[in-house]
Structure formats: C-alpha cells, structure tokens
C-alpha atoms as an extended CHARMM CRD file, in Angstrom:
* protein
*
       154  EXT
         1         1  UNK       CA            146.5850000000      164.9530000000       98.0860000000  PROA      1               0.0000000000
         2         2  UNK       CA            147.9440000000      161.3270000000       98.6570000000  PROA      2               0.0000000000
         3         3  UNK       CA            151.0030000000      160.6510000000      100.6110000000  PROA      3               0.0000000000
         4         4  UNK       CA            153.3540000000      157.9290000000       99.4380000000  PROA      4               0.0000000000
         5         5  UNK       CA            153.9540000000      155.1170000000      102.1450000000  PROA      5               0.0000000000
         6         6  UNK       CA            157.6880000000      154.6010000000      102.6750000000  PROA      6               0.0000000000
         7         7  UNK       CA            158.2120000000      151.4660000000      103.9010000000  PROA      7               0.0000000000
         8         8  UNK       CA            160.3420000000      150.8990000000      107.0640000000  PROA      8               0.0000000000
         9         9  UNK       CA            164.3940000000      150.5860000000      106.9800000000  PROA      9               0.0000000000
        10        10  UNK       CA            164.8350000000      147.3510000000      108.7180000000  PROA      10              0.0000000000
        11        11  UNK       CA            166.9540000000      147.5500000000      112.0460000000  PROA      11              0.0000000000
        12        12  UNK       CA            170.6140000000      147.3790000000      110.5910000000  PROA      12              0.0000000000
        13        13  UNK       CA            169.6370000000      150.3090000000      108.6220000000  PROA      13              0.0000000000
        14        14  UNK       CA            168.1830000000      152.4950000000      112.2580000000  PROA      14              0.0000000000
        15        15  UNK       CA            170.0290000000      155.2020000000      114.0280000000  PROA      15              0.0000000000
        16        16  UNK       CA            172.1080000000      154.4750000000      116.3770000000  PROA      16              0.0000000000
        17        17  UNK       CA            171.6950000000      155.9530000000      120.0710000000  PROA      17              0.0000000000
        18        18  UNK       CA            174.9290000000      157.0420000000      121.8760000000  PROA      18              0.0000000000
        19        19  UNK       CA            174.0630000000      154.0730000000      124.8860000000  PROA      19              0.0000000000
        20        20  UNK       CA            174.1040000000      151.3480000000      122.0380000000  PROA      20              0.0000000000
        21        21  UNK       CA            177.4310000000      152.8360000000      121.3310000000  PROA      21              0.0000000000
        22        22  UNK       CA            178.2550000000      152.5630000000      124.9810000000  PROA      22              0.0000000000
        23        23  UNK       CA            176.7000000000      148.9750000000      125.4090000000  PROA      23              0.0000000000
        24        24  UNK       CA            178.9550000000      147.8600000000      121.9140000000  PROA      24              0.0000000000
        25        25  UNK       CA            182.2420000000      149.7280000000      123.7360000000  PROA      25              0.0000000000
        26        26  UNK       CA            181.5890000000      147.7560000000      126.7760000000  PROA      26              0.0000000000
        27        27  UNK       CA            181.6680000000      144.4220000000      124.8580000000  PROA      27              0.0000000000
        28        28  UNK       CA            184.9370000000      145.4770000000      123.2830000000  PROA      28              0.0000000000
        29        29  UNK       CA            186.6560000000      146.0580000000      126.7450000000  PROA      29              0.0000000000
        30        30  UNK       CA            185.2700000000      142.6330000000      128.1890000000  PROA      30              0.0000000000
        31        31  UNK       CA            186.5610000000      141.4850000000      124.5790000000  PROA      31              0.0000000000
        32        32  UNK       CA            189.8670000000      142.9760000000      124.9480000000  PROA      32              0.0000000000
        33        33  UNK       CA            190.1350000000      142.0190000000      129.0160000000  PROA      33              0.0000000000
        34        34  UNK       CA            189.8170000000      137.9960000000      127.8490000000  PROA      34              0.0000000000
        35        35  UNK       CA            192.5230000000      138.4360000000      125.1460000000  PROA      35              0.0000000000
        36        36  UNK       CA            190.0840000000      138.0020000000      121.9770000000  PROA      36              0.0000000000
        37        37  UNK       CA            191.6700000000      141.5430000000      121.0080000000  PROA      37              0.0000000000
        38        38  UNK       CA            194.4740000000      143.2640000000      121.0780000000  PROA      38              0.0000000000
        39        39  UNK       CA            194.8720000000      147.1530000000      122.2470000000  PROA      39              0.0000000000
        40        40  UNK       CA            195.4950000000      148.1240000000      118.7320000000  PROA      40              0.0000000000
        41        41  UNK       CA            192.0250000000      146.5280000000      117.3890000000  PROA      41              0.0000000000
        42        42  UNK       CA            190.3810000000      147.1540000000      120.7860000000  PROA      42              0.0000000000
        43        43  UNK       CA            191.6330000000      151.0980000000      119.8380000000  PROA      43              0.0000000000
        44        44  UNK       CA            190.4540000000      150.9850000000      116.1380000000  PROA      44              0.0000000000
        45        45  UNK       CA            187.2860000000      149.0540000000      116.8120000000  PROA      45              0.0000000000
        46        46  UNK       CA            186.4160000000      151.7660000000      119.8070000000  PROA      46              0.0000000000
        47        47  UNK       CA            187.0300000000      154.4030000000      117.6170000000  PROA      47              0.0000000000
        48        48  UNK       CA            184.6890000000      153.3820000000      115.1620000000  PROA      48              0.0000000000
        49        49  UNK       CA            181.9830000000      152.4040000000      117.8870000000  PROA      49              0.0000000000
        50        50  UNK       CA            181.7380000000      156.0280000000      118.6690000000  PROA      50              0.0000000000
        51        51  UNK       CA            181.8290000000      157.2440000000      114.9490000000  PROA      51              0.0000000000
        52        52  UNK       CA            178.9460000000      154.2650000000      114.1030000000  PROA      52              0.0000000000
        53        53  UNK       CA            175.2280000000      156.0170000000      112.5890000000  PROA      53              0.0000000000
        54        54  UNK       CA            173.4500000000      152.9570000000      112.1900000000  PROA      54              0.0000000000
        55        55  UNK       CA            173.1480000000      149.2080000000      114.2860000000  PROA      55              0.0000000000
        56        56  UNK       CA            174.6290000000      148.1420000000      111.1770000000  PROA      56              0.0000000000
        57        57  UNK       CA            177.6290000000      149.6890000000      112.0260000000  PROA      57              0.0000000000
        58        58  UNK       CA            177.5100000000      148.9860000000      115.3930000000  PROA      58              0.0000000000
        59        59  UNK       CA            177.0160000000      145.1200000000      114.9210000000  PROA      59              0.0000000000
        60        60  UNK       CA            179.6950000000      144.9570000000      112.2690000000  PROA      60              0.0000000000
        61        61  UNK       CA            182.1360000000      145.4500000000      114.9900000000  PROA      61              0.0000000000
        62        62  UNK       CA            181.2380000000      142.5800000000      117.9610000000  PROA      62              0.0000000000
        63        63  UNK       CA            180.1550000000      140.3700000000      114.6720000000  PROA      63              0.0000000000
        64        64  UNK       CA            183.3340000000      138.3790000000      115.0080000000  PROA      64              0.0000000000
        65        65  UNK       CA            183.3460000000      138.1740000000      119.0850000000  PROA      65              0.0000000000
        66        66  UNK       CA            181.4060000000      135.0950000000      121.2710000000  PROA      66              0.0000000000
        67        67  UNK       CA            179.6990000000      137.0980000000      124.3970000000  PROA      67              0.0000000000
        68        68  UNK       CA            181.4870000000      138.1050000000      127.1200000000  PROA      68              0.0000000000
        69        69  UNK       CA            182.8770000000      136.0430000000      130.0110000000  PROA      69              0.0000000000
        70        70  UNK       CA            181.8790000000      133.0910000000      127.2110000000  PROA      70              0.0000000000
        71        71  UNK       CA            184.8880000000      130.7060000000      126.5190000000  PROA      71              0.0000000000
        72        72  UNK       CA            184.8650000000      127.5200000000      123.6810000000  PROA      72              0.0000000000
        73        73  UNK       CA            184.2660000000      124.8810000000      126.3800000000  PROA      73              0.0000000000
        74        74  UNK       CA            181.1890000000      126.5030000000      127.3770000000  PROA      74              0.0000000000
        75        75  UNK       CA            180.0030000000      126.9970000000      124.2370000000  PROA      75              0.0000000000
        76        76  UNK       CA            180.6120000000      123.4540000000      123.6070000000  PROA      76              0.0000000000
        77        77  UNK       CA            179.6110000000      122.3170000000      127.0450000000  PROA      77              0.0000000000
        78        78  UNK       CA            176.1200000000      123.8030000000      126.4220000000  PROA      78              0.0000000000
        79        79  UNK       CA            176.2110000000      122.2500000000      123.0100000000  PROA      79              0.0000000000
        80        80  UNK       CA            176.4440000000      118.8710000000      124.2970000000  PROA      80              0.0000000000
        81        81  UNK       CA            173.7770000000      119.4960000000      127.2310000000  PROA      81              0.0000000000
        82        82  UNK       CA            171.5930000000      120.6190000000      124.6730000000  PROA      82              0.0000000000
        83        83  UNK       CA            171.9930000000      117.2430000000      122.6620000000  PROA      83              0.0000000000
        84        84  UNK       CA            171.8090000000      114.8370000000      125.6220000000  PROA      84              0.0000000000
        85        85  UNK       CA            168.7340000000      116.6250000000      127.0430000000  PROA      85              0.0000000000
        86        86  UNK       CA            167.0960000000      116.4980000000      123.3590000000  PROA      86              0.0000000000
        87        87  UNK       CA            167.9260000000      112.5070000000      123.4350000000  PROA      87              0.0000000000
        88        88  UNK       CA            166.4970000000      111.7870000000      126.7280000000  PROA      88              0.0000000000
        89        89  UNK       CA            162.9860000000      113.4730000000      125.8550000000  PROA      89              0.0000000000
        90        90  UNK       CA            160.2350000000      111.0680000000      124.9400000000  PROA      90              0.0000000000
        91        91  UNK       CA            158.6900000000      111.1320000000      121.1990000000  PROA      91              0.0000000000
        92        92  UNK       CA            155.3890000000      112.9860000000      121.2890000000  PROA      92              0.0000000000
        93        93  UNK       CA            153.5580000000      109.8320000000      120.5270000000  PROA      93              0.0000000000
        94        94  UNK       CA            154.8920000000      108.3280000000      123.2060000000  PROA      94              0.0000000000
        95        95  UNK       CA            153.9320000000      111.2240000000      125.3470000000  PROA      95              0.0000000000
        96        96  UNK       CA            150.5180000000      111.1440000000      124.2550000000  PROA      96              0.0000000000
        97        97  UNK       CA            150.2470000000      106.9220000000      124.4490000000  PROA      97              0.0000000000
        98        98  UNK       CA            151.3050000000      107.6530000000      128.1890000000  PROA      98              0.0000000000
        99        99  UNK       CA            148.8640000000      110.9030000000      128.9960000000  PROA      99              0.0000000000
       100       100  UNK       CA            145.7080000000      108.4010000000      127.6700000000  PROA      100             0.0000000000
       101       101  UNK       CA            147.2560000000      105.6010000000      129.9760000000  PROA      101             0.0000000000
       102       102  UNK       CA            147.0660000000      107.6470000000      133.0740000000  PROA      102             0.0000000000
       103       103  UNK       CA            143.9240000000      109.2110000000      132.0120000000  PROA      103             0.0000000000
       104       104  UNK       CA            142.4110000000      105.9380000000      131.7110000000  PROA      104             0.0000000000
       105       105  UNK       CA            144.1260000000      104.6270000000      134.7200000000  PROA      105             0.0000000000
       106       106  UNK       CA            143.2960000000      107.4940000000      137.1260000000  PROA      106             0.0000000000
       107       107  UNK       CA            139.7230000000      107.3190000000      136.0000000000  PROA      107             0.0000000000
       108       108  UNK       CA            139.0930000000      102.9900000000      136.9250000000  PROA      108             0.0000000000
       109       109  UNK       CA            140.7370000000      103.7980000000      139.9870000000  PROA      109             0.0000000000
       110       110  UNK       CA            138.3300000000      106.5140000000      140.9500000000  PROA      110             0.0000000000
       111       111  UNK       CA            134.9670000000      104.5360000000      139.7810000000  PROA      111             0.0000000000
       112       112  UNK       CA            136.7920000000      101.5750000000      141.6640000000  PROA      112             0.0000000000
       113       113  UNK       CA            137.2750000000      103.6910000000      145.1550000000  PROA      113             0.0000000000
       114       114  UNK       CA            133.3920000000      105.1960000000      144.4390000000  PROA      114             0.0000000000
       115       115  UNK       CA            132.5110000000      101.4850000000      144.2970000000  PROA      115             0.0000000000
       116       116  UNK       CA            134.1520000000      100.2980000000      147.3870000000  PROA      116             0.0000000000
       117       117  UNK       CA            133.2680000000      102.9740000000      149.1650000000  PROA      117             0.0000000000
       118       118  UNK       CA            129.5130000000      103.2070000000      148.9010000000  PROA      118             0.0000000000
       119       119  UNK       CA            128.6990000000       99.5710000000      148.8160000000  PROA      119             0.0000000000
       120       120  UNK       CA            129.0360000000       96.7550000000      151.6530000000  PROA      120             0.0000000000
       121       121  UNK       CA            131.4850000000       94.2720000000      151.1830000000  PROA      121             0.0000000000
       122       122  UNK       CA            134.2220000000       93.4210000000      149.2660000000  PROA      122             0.0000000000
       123       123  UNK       CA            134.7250000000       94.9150000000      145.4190000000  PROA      123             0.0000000000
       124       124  UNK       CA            137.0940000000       92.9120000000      142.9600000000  PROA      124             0.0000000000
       125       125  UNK       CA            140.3270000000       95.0040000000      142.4840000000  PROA      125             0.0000000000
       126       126  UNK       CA            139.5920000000       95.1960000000      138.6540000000  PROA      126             0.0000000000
       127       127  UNK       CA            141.5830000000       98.5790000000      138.2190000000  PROA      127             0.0000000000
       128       128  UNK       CA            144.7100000000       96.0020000000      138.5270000000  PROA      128             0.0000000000
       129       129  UNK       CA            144.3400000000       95.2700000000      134.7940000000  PROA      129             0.0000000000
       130       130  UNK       CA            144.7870000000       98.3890000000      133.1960000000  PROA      130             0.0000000000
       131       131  UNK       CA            148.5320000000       97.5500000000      134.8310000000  PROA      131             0.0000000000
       132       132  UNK       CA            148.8360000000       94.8010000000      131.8170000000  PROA      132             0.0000000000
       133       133  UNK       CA            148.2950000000       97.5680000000      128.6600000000  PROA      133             0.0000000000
       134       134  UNK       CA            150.8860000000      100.0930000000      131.1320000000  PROA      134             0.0000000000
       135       135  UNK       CA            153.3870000000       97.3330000000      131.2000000000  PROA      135             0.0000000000
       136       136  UNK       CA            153.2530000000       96.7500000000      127.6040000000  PROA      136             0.0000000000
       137       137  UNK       CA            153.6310000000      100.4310000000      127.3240000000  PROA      137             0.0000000000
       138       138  UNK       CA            156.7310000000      100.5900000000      129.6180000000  PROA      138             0.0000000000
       139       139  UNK       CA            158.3260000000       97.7410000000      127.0430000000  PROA      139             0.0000000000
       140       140  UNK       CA            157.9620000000       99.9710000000      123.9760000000  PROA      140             0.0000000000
       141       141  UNK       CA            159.1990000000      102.8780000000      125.5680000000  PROA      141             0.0000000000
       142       142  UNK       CA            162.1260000000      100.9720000000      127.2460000000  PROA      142             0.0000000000
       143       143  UNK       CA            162.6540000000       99.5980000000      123.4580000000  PROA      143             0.0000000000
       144       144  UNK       CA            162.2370000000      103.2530000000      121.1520000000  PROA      144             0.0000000000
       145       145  UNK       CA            164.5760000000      105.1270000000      123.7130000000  PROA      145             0.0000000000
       146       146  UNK       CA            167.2100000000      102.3360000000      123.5610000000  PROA      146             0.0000000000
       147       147  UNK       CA            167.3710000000      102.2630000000      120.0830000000  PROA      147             0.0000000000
       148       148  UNK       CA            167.1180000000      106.2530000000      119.6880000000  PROA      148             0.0000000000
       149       149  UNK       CA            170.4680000000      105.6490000000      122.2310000000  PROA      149             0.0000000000
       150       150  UNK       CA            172.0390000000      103.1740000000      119.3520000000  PROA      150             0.0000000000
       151       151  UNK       CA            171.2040000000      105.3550000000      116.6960000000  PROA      151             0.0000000000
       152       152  UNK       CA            172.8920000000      108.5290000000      118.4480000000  PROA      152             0.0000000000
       153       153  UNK       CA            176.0030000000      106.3540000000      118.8480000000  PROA      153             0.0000000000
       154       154  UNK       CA            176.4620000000      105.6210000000      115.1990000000  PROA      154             0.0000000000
C-alpha cells in the first residue's frame, strides 16, 4: 500500500508555540513604550497575539513595526554607512591586479635576500623595479576610485 507524500506547509502556514506568542507580545510592548502604538492597538493587537494558530498570524501583527529600540535616523544612519563603506571598497579586479603585485613583489624580494645572503659581495638591488609596475598600479587605482567618487556624486 503506497502512501501519498504531502508536501510541507511553508512556515507562515506552521503552528504557532505559546513563546512565539510571548516573543511577538514583547515586541508590541517595546512598540507601544516608543509611541509607534497606541494602548487601544497595543490592546487589540495583544489580544490577537494570544488568539494567533499560525506564524502567519503572528507576523501579520509586528508586519507594520521597525524593531525595537530602532528609530528612522538609525535606520537611515546605517543606510548611509552601508553606501559609503560599499564606495570605498576596491573593484575585484583591482583586488586581484594588487594580490599578483605583492605576490610577485614578495617573491623578488625573497630570491633577492637568498642572493645576498649566500654570496660574497655586493648584489644589485634589482627587486627595486617591480616598484615601477606598483606605481603604475597605485595611478589607476588612485584614478577608478576617484571617478567611482564623481559618479556617486551625480
């Protein structure tokens, strides 16, 4: 005898537990203590916390409240940190241009050391050029993050 497969209800559609009815009744006082409610919708919205079956029910009634303890300037404070740390990062192939750089970099500077070391007298600093292709890099990145800047500002 087969048994049919039922598929799973998706969350909204779950039974509620009487401490996520506690946890949503607790975001309606901190709600109602910073004056995004008043008692009469804190009262009604309680009311039907306790009464909720499903999340569904249970998320219907914070769905129009920010966190607690979370005003508009925050919100829009972290907004704006968000977008100025997003503008400072580098473009990956910069990023990558740079990791080769110091790979190839670190590596001269190491066979040049190895060379010093173990022979007697005095080795040409040839590592010194790989500073010509860094300082060419340090242009372009100087020059794509200023114009990422202008293009922010427009």
């Amino acid at each position: 005898m087969a048994r049919e497969v039922v598929p799973r209800p998706g969350v909204e559609t779950m039974r509620a537990a009487d401490a996520d009815r506690h946890k949503i009744a607790e975001e309606l006082k901190a709600a109602l203590d910073e004056g995004r409610l008043s008692l009469g919708e804190y009262d009604d919205r309680v009311r039907e916390a306790y009464a909720a079956r499903t999340y569904a029910d249970l998320l219907g009634l914070v769905a129009d409240l920010p966190k607690p303890g979370l005003s508009a300037a925050e919100v829009h404070a972290r907004r704006m940190a968000e977008a100025r740390r997003l503008a400072r990062k580098m473009p990956l192939a910069l990023q990558v241009l740079w990791t080769i750089w110091a790979s190839v970099a670190a590596v001269n500077l190491m066979v040049w050391f190895v060379v010093e070391v173990t022979i007697t007298g005095h080795v040409y600093p040839w590592p010194i050029w790989v500073l010509v292709p860094g300082a060419a890099l340090a242009a372009t990145t100087v020059g794509v993050q200023s114009i990422r800047r202008q293009q922010r500002r427009r």
